[in-house]
Backbone as numpy.savetxt, mean C-alpha at the origin, in Angstrom:
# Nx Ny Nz CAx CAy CAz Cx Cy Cz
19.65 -10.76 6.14 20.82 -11.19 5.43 21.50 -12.24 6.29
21.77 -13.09 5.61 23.01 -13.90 6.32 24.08 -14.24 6.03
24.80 -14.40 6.91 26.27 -14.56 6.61 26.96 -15.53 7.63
28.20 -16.31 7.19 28.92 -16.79 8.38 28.22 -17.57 9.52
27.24 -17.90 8.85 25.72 -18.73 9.49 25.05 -17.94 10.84
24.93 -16.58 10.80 24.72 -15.34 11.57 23.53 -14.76 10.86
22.66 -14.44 11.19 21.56 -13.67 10.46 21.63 -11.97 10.95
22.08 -11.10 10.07 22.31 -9.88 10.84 21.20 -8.77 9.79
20.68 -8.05 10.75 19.28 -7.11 10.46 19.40 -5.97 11.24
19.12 -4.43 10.49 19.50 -3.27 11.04 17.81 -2.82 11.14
17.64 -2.45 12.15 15.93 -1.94 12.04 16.19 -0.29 13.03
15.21 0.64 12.01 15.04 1.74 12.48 13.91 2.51 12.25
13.18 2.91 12.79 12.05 3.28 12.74 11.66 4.96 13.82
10.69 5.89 13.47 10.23 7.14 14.08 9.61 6.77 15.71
9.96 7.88 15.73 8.98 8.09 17.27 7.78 8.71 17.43
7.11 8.92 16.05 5.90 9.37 15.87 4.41 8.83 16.87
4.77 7.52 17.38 3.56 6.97 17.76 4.00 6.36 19.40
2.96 6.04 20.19 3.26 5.73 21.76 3.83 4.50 21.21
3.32 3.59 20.23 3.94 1.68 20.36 5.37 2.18 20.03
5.60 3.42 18.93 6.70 2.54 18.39 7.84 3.71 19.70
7.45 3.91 20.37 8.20 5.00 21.41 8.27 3.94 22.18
7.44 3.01 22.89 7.58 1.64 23.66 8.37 0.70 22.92
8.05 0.43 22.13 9.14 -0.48 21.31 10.27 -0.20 21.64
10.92 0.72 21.12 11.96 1.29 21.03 12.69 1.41 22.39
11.95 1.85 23.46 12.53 1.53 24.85 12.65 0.52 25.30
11.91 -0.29 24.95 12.41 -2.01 25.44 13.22 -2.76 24.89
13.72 -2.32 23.61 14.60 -2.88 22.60 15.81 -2.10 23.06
15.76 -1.04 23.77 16.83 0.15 24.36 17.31 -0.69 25.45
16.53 -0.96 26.11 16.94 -1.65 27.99 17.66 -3.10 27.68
16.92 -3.49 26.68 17.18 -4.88 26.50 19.12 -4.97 25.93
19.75 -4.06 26.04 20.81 -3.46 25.87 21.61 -4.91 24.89
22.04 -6.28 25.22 23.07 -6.51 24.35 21.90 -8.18 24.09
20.93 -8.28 24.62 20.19 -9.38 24.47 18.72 -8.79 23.65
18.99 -7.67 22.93 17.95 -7.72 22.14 17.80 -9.07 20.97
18.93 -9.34 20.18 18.62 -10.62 19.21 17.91 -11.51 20.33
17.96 -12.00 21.70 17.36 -13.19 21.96 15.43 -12.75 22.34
15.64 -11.54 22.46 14.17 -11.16 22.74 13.32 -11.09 21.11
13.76 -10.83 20.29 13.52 -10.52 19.01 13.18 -12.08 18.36
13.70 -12.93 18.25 13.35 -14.53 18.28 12.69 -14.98 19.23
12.29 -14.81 20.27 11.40 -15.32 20.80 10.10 -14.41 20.58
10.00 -13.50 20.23 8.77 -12.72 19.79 8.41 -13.43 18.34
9.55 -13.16 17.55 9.14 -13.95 16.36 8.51 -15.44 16.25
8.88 -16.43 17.18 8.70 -17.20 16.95 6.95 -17.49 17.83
6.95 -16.19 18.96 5.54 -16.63 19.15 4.74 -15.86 18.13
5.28 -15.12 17.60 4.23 -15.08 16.25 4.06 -15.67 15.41
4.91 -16.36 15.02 4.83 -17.59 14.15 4.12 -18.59 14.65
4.12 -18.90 15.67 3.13 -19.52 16.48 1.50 -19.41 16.90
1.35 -18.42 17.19 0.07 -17.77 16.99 -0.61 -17.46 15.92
0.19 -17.58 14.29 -0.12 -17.47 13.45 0.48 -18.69 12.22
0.27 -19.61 12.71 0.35 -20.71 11.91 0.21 -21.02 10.69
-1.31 -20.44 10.41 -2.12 -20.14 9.36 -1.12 -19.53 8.07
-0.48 -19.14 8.40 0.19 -17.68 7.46 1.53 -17.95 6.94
2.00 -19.36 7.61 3.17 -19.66 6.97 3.25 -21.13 6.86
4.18 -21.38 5.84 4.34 -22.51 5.18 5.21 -23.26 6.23
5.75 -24.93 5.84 6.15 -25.63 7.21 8.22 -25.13 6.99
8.31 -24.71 5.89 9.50 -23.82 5.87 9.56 -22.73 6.18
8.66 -21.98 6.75 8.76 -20.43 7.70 8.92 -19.28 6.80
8.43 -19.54 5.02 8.08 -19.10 4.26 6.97 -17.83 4.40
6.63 -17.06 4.61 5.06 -16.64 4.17 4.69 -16.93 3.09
3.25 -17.29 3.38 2.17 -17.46 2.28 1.92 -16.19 2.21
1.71 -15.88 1.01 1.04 -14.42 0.79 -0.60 -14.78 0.20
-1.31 -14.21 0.60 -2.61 -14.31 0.05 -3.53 -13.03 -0.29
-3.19 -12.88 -1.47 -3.57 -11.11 -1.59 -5.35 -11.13 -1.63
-6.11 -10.39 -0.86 -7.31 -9.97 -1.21 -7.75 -8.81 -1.31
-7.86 -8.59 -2.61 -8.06 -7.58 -2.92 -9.68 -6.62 -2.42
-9.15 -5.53 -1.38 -9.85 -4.64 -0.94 -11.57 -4.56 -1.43
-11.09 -4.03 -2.61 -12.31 -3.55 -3.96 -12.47 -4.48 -4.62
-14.04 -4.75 -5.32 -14.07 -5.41 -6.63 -13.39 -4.10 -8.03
-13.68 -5.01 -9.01 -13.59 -4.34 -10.29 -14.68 -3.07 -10.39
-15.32 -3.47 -10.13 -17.10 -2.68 -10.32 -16.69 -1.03 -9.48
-16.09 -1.75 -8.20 -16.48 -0.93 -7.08 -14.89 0.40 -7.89
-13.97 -0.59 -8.50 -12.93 0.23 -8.50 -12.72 1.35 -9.89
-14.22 0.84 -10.65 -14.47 1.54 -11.94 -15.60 2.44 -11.68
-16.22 2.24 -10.64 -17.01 3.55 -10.20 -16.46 4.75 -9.73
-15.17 3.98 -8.73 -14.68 5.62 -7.99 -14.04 6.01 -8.76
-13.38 5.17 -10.27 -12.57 6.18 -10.88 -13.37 7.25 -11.44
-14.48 6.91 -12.22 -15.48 7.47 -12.92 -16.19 8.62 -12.00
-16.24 8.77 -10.55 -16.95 9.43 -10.23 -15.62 10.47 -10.01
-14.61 10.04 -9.88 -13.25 11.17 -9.89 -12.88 11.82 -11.23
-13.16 11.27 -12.54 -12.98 12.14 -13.63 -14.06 13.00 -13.53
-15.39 12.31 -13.17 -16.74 13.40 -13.09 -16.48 14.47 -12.39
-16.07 14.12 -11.57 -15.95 15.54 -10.16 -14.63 16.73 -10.82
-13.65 16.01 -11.36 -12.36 16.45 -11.81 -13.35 17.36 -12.89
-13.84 16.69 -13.68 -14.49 17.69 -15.12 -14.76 18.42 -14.55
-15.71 18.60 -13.69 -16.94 19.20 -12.83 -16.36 20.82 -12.39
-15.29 20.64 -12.25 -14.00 21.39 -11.30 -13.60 22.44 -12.46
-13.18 21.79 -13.59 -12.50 22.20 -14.50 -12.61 23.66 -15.28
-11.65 24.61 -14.80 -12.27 25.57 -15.88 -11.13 25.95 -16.83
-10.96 25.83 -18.07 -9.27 26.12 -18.61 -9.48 27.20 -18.82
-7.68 27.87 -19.04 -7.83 28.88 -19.01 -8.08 29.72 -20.49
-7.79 30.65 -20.75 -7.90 31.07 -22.20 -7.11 30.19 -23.03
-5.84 30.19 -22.63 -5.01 29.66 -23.61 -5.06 28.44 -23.65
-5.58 27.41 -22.35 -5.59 26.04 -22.78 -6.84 25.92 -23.77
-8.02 27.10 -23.44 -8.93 26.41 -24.37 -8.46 26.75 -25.82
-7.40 28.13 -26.44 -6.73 27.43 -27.48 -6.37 26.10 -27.62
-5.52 26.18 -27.00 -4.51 24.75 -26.90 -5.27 23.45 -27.30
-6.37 23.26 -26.08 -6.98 21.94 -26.84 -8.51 22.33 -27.03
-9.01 23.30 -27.20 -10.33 23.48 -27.66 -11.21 23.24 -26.79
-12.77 23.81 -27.26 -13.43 23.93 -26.37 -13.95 22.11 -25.83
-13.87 22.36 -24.32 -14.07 20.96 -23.60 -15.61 20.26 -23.49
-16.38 20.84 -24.26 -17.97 20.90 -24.17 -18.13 19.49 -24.41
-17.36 19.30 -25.74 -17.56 17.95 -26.16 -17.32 16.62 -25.44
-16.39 16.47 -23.92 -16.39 15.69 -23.31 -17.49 15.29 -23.14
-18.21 13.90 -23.23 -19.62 13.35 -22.83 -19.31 11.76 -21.95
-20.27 11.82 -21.32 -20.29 10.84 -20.36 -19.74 9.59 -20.86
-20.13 9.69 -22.26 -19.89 8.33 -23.27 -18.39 8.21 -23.31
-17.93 9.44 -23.50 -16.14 9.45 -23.51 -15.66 8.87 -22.40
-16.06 9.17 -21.22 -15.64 9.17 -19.76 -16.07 7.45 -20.01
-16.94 6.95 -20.18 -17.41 5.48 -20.08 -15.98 4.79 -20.98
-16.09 5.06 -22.37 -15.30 4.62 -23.02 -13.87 4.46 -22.26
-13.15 6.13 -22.07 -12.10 5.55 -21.37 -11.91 4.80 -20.21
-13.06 4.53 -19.53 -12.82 3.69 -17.82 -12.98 2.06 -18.34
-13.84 1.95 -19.95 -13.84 1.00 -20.48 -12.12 0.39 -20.86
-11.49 1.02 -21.51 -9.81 0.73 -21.60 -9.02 0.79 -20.66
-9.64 0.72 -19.35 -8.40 0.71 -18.14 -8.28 -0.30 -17.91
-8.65 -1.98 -18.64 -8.33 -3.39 -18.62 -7.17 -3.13 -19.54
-6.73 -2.60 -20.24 -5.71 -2.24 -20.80 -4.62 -2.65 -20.00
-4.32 -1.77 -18.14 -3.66 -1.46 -17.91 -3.63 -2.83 -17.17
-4.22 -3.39 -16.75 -4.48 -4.65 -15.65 -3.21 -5.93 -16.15
């Protein structure tokens, strides 16, 4: 945020891990000159990473996505399979929605087929 041509930022974070337990102590010692240590870190990262930001200090974002499509319609499919697989209802759900026999692979295809739906 800025204000009053001051850029002011509250950061807080766990002690779950050794970095962020080091962090945290050097940002501790650094007692009333943490903002000047904090800009000069930033800016050698910005520096070291050139690549990643625009000549206004913007980030570029460049999303790449992990998974293909393929890869991300298999694991769903092999998670309803396993989920069926699992499945036993109980009396009353198999009132409720009847016997589940009729689920077929074709169904399971069909619906992983309509999850461009959601995209």
């Amino acid at each position: 945020m800025k204000s009053h041509e001051k850029y002011r930022f509250t950061l807080q974070w766990g002690s779950e891990t050794v970095e962020k337990i080091k962090a945290g102590e050097l940002l501790k010692s650094l007692c009333n000159r943490k903002s000047d240590f904090i800009v000069m870190a930033i800016t050698d990262y910005i520096r070291s990473h050139s690549e990643n930001f625009a000549t206004d200090y913007k980030q570029q974002s460049i999303i790449k996505p992990d998974f293909t499509w393929e890869q991300i319609e298999t694991l769903i499919k092999t998670m309803i399979d396993e989920r069926l697989a699992k499945f036993e209802p109980t009396p009353q759900e198999t009132n409720d929605i009847g016997n589940l026999d009729h689920v077929s692979q074709e169904d399971v295809d069909t619906m992983i087929s309509n999850l461009d739906l959601f995209t």
